[in-house]
N, C-alpha and C positions, 0 to 999 in steps of 0.2 A: 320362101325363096324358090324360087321355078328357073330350072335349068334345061336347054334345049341341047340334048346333045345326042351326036348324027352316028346312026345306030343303035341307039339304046333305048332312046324316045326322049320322050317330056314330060319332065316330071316337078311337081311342087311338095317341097320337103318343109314341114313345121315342126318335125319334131326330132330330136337327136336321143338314143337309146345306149344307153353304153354297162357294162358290165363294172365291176367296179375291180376286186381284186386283180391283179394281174394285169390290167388297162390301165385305169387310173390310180392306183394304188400295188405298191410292195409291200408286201409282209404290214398289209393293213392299212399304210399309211401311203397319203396323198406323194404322191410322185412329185416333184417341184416344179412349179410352173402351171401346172391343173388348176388351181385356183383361179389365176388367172384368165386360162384360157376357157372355162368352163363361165365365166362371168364377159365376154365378150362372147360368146355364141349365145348366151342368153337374149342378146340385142334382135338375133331374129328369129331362134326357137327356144321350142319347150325342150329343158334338156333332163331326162329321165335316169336316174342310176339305182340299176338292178343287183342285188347280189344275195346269196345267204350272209353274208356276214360273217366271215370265220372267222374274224378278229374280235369281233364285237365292237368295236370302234367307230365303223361306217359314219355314222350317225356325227359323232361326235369330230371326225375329220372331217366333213362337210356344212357343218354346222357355220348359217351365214351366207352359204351359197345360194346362187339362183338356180338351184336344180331342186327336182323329187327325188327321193329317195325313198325303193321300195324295195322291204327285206321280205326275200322267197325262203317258202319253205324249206330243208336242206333235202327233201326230194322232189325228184322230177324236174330240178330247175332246168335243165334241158325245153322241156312243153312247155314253162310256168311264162320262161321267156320267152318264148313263138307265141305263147297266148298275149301276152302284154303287146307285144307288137302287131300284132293282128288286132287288138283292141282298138288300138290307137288307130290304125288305116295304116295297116303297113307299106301303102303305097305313098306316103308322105312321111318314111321314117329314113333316116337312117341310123343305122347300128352299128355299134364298134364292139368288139371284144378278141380273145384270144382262146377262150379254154373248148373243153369237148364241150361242156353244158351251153354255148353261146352261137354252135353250127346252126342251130335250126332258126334263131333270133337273124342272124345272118343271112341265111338265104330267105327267110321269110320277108327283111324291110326291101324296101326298093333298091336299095344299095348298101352293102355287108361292107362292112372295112375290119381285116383283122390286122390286129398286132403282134408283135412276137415279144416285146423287149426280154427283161432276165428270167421273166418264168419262159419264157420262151411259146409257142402256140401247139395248141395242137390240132391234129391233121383234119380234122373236123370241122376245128372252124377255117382252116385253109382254103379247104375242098370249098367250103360256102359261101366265103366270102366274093365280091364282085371286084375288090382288090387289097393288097396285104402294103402295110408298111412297116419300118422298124422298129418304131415307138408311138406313144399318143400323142405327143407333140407334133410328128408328122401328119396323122390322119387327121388332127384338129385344125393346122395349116392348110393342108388339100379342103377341107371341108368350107371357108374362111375363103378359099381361092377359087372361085366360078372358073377360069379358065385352066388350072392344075386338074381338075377333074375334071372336066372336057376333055383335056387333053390326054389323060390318062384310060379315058371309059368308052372313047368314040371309036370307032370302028371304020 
């Protein structure tokens, strides 16, 4: 998808990066509605889901979906996930997450989306992000909406 937008540039995004606990999942489990909307962004990118896994469940709540799933080591995942997004071309990513380990994933893609819902965000990925919403049902709608993010990122 390629979006022209005035101040920030032009950019063409193939790929959506997202964190898992705490984004799209609480205490492990799929947040309601993710399903769905993770299987309609699938229509025009590759949707990536990062996490250690503290649940151990990852696997098994996305199972069926049209996303990758990739369990990081439980260090460094701060770098593990700058290095994944930088893999991909981080100038065709965009990232979503909420924790400290997701700041650097965040400012590394071309556009950082954090969230805050009940775990709430932290300051990290705040500071990094290119903009915050109040849940992932929000940032997956702006994403979904060419002119909500225009209108949110132009200058």
């Amino acid at each position: 998808m390629e979006w022209k937008i005035p101040g920030f540039g032009n950019i063409e995004i193939t790929a959506i990066v997202s964190d898992y606990n705490g984004t799209l999942a609480v205490n492990g489990k799929l947040i309601p509605g993710i399903a769905d909307q993770i299987i309609a962004l699938s229509k025009r990118y590759t949707v990536h889901v990062l996490t250690g896994d503290t649940y151990g469940i990852a696997a098994e709540q996305l199972d069926g979906l049209p996303c990758e799933l990739h369990i990081l080591p439980k260090e460094d995942q701060a770098v593990a996930k700058k290095r994944f997004v930088e893999e991909l071309g981080s100038q065709h990513c965009i990232a979503v997450g909420n924790g400290r380990n997701d700041g650097l994933m965040l400012k590394a893609a071309e556009i950082g989306i954090g969230v805050i819902q009940q775990e709430g965000a932290a300051v990290d990925a705040l500071m990094h992000a290119d903009l915050v919403v109040n849940n992932i049902n929000d940032a997956f709608s702006i994403i979904k909406d060419e002119k909500r993010l225009i209108a949110t990122l132009r200058s």
